[in-house]
KELUMVEX-463787 format. One record per residue: x, y, z of N, C-alpha, C, O in turn. Coordinates in steps of 0.05 Angstrom, whole numbers, plus 5000, padded with zeros to 4 digits. Layout:
XYZXYZXYZXYZ...
This chain:
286433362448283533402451283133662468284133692490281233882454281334082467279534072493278633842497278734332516276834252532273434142518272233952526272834272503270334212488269633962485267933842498271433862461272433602464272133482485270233332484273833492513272933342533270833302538270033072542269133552541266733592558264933412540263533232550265033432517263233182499263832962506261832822512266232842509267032562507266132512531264232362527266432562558265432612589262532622584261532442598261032722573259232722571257132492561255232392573258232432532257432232527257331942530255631782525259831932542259831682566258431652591257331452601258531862600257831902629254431842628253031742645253931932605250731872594249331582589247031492591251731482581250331132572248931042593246431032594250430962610249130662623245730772634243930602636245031052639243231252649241831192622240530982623241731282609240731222580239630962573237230932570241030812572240930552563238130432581235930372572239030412610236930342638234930562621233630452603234630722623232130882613230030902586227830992582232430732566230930612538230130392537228530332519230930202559230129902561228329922571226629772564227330152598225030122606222730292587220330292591223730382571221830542565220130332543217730322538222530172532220529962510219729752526219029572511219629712543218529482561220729222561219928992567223729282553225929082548226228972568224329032582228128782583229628702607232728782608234328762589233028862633236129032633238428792618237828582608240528882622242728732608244328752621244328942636246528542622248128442634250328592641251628652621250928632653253328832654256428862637257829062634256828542626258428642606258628662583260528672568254828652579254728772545254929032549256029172532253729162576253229512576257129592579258729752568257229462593260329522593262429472576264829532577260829302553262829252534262229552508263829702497259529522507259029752487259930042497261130202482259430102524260530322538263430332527264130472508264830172542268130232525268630292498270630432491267030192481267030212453266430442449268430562441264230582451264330842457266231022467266131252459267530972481268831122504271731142482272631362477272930922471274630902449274431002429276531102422272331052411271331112391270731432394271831552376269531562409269431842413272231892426272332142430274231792434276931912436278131982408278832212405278431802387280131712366278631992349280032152336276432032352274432212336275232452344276732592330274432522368274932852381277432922381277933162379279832702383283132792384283632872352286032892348282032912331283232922305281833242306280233342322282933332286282333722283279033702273278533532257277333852281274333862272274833822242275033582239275033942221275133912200275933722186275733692162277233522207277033122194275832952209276432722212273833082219272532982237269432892220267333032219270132612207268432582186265332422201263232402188265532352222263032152228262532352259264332492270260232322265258632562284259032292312258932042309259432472341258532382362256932272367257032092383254032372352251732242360251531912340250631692345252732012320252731732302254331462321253531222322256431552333257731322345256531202369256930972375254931382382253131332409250931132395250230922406249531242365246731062354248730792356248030612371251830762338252630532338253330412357253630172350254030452385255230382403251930172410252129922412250230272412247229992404246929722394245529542403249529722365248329512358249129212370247929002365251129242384252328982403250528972426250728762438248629162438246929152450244129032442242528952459243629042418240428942398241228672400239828492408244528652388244428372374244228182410243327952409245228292435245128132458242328052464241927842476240628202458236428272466236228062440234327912445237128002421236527822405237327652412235327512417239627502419241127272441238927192456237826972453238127372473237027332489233527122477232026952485233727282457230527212442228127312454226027192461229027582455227427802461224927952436225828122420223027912435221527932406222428192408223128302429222328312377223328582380220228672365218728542351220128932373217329152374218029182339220029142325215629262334214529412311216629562300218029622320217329632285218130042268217230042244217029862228216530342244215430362211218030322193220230282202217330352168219330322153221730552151224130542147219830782154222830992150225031012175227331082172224130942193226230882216227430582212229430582226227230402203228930142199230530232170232130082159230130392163231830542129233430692144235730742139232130792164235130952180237030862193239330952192235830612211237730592231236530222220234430122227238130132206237429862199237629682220235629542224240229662238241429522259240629482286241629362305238329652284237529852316234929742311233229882301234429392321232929302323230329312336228029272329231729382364230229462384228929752399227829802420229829902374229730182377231330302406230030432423233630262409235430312433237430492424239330582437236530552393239830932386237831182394235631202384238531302407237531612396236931752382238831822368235231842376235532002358236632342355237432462335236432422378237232652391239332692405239332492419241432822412242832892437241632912461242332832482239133082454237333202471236233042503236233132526235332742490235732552507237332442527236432312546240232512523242032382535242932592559245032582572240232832563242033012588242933212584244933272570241533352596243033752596246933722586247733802564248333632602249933622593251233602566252533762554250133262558251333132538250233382515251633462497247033492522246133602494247533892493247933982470248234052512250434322508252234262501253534462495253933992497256233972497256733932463258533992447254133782461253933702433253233982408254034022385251234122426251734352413253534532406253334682386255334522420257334662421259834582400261434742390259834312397260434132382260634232357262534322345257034162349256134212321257534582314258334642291257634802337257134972320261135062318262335252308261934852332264734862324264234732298264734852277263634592298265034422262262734622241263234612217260134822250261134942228261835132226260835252207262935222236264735462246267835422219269135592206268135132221270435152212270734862183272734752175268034842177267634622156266434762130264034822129268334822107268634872086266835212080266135352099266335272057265235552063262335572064261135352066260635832062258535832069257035912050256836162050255035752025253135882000250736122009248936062025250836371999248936481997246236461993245636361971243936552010241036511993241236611980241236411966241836881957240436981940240336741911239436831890240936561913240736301896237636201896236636101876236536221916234036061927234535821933233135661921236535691954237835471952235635421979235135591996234735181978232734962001235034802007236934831992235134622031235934492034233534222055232034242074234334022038232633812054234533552056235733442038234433512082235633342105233432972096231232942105234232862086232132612078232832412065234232482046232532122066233631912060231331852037231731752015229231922047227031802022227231962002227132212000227531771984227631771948224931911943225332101928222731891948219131921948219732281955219132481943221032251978220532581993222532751971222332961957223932631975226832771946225132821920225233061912223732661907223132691885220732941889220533121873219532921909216733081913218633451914218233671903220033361928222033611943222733761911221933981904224033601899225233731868222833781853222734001843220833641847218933761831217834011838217334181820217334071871216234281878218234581875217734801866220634471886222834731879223134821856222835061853223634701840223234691813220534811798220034951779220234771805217134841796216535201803214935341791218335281827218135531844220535671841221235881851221935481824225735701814226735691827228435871830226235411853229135391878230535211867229835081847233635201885235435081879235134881906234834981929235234601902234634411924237634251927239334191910237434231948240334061950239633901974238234011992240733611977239733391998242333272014244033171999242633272032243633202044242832852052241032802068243832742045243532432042244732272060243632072066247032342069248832242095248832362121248132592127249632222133251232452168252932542162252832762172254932522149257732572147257632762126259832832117255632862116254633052092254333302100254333512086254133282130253333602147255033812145256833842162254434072119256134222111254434452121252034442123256334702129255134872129253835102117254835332118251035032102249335252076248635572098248335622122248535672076245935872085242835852066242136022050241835702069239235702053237535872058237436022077236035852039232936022048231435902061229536012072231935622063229335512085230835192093232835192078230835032103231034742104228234582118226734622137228534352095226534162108226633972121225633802108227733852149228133682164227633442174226433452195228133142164226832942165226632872196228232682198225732902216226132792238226432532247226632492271226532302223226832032227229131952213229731722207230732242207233332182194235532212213235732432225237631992218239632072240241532282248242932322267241032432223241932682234241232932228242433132220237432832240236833042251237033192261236233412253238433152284238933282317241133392320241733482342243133392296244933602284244533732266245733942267242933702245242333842220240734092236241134332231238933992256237134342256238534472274238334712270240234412294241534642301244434792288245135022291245434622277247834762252246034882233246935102229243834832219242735102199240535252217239135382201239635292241238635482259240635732262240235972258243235562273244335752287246135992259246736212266246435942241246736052211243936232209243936382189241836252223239136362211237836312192236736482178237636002188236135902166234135812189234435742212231235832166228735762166228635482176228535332157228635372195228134992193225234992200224035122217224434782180221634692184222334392178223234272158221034292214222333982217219233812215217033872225219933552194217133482195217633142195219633042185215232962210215832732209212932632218211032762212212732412231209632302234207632452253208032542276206432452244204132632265203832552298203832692318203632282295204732082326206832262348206632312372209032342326211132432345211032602361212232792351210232662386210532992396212632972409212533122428214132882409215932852438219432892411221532982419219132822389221132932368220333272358221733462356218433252354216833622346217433682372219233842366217333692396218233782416222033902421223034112428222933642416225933652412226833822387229033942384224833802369226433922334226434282353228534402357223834372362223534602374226334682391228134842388225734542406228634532433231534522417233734542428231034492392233734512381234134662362236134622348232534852357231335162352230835152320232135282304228434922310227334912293224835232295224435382313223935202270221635442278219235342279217335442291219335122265216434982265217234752253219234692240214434582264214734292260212134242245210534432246211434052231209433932211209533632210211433472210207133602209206833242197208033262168208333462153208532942164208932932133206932962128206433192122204732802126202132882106201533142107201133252086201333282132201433612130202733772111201733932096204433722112207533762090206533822067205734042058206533542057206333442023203233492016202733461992201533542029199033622018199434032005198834151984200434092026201634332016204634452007205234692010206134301997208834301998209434541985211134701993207734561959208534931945207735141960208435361951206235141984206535351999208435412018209235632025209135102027211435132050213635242038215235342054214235252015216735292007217835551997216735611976219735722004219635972007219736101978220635961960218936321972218236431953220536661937221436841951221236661919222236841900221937151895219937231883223737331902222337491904223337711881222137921878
């Protein structure tokens, strides 16, 4: 494991139990016992070793994915407990099915100056060195999105304007394009890698998700999106957002 490596894995441990105390209060939860936090902590702490000791380029599942999972022995304990669990709309339980209590991240950003440089640094190693890099002069979009509804809207409109759309459907999907623009689901889990791996390439990100959110349009920014949009903002104008042919 190189230093980088460390400084992530250090990091993202060092972040939990701080995190965790800080998401429980934030949903109005009751803390947890110390050897569920300590049991998921180690799991983590295991799991981002086995990950960061392999060469970036087989490095198939993201840091931040193992931290959302390192949660779900934590939901299922708040359910033990018979803890009612809160509301979510639907596109966040399509994301994070398991994450009952809304206790994964969605961001690095959250977890601490540290954990989130470290993670950056992360992302722009793997794409630095994950497969090659497509040209815009294709008119290639890229949209980051689990919904089938946004996908279909996405292809009619590119289509319609002589782009080439391509979706990224998984975490483990995070390749590095050069597009002419990307559209960023912010309720997709890997968000909070997708906009700064196609930022830091000089692609266009325009991150969009519920109008409610400012505190994610805040973070998409901080993670050097260019602009943020509601969905309905979006999809009312979608053939303008979408960059043009020239």
């Amino acid at each position: 494991m190189d230093e980088a490596a460390r400084a992530l894995h250090s990091a993202f441990v060092g972040a939990f139990p701080a995190y965790l105390k800080a998401i429980l209060g934030e949903r109005g939860l009751p803390e947890l016992d110390d050897e569920a936090v300590f049991t998921a902590r180690d799991w983590l702490d295991a799991q981002l070793e086995d990950l960061l000791a392999l060469p970036l380029i087989e490095q198939a599942r993201s840091p931040l994915e193992l931290f959302q999972e390192a949660m779900e022995g934590l939901n299922a304990r708040l359910s033990e407990l018979g803890v009612r669990p809160p509301l979510r709309d639907p596109v966040t339980v399509s994301a994070l099915p398991g994450d009952t209590y809304g206790l994964a991240p969605a961001s690095s950003s959250v977890l601490g100056e540290a954990a989130f440089e470290a993670h950056l640094a992360w992302g722009a190693g793997k794409a630095a060195t994950v497969g090659p890099v497509v040209s815009d002069d294709q008119g290639l979009v890229v949209l980051v999105s689990r919904d089938l509804v946004d996908r279909s809207r996405f292809e009619d409109a590119a289509n319609g304007a002589g782009l080439q759309l391509e979706v990224w459907a998984a975490r483990s999907d995070l390749r590095p394009l050069r597009p002419a623009a990307a559209f960023v689901d912010l309720t997709h889990p890997a968000a909070g890698e997708a906009v700064p791996l196609l930022a830091q390439q000089g692609t266009k990100v325009v991150a969009f998700g519920p109008h409610v959110d400012d505190e994610a349009f805040a973070n998409a920014i901080a993670l050097g999106a260019d602009r943020t949009i509601s969905r309905s903002a979006l999809f009312k104008s979608l053939g303008q957002q979408l960059p043009r042919r020239t």
